[in-house]
N, C-alpha and C positions, 0 to 999 in steps of 0.2 A: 729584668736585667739578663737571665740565659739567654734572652731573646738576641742580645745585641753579642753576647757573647760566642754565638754560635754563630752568627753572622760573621764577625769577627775572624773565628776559627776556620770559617769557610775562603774568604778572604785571603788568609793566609797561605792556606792548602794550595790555593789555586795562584797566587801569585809567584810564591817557590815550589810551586808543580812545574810552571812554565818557565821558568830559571831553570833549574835540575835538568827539565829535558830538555833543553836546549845543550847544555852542558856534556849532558849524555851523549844526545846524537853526536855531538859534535866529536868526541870521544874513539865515537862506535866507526863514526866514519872515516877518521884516520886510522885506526886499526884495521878496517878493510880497506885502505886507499883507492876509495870511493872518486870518482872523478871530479873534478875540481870543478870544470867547467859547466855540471847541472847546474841548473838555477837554485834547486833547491838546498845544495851544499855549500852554494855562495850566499845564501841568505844567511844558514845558520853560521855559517865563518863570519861572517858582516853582524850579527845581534850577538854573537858570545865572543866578539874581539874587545870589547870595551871590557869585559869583565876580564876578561883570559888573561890579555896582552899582559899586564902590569907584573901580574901573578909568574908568567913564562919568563919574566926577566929573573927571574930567580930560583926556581925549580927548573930543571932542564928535563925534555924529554928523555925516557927511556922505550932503546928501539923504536916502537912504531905508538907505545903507550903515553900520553901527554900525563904526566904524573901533576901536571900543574890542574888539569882540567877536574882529576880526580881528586886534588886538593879541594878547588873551589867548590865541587859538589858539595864534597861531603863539611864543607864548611858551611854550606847554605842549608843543608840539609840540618845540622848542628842549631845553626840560628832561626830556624821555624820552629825547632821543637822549644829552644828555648823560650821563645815567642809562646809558644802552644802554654806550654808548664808554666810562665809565670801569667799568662792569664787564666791558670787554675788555682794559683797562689801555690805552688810547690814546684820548685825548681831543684833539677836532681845535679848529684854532685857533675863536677866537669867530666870523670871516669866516664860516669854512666851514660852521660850527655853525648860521650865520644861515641862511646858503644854502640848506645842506640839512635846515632845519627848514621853507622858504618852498615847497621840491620838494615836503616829505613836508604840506605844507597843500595846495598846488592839487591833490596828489595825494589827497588826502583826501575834496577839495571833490568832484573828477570823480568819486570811486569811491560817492559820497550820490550823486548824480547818476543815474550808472547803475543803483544800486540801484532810486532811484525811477522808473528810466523800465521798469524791468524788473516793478516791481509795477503801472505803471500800466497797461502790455501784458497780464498776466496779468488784470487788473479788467477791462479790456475784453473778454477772452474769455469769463471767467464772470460779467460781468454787474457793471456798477459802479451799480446802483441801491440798495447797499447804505446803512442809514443809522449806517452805523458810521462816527466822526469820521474815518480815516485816509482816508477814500475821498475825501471833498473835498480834502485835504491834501496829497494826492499829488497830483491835479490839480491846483490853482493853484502846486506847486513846478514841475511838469515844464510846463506852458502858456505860459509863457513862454520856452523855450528849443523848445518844438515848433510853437508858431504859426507862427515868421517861416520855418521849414524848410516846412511845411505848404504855406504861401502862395504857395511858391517851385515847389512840385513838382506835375504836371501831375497832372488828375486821372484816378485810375485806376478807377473804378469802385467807388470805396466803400472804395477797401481805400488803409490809410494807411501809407505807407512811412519818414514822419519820424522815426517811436522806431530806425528801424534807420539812417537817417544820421545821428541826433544820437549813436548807439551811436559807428558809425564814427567820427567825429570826436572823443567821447572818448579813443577808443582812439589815435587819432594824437595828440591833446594828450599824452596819457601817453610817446609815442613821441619824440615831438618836443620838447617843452615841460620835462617833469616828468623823462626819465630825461637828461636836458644839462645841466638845470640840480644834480639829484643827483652827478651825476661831475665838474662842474665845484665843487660844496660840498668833497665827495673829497678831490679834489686840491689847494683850495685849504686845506680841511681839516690834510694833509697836510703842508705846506710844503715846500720846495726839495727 
């Protein structure tokens, strides 16, 4: 029976993996007012409009942030864990559930993050003059979280050291931020 159970669990992981970051991106790209007209920004507006749309008639945007989109995340995000926990048979109170559904989003958010700063490092070594849509896309996601690092850091002769402290400092949000706020969902999860 673990046997189906973890298949199960896998299942899950990956069905609202692919929900979540659709969600994300979708998120991350209006924050940077990514261009419409990529194909690949039309895709994800076109798979996360059926979920979104419903949700936006009722939460309104803030500035350039879709508070609806980050509703939905973190609701789906919510109902996998719940998912996860009752097929452990222990389902944590709704606090905790809140909590550490809000961990397993900004944890989410960082790990898109790293991903793209890790494609954008690899396009710069082999050459980002590609005219494949993903190549702009990854630049205006990672550009605004590398410029104000960039500007900060003394120049070394060509060679740009920002994708490895904006690394670093994912890695301590993860440290700091996402695994206190996890064990504090836990426990409050847990009750007395």
């Amino acid at each position: 029976m673990p046997y189906l159970a973890n298949a199960a669990q896998i299942l899950i992981e990956f069905i609202f993996g692919i929900l979540v970051g659709l969600i994300v991106l979708r998120i991350l790209l209006q924050l940077v007012r990514a261009n419409f007209h990529n194909p690949i920004c039309q895709f994800l507006y076109r798979a996360s409009n059926p979920l979104l749309m419903p949700l936006r008639r009722i939460i309104p945007a803030w500035r350039r942030l879709d508070i609806a989109g980050v509703v939905l995340a973190w609701a789906l995000l919510m109902l996998k864990r719940a998912l996860i926990f009752a097929m452990l048979a222990s389902v944590p109170s709704f606090g905790g559930l809140m909590l550490i559904a809000l961990a397993d989003l900004i944890g989410f958010t960082l790990m898109v993050m790293l991903i793209l700063i890790f494609v954008r490092v690899i396009l710069s070594f082999v050459g980002s003059d590609s005219y494949h849509p993903v190549v702009p896309l990854v630049f205006q996601l990672t550009e605004p979280i590398l410029k104000p690092v960039r500007k900060r850091m003394p120049a070394l002769g060509g060679l740009d050291l920002s994708p490895m402290i904006v690394v670093l400092a994912i890695f301590l949000l993860q440290a700091l931020v996402v695994a206190p706020l996890l064990d504090l969902g836990l426990r409050l999860g847990s009750g007395p």
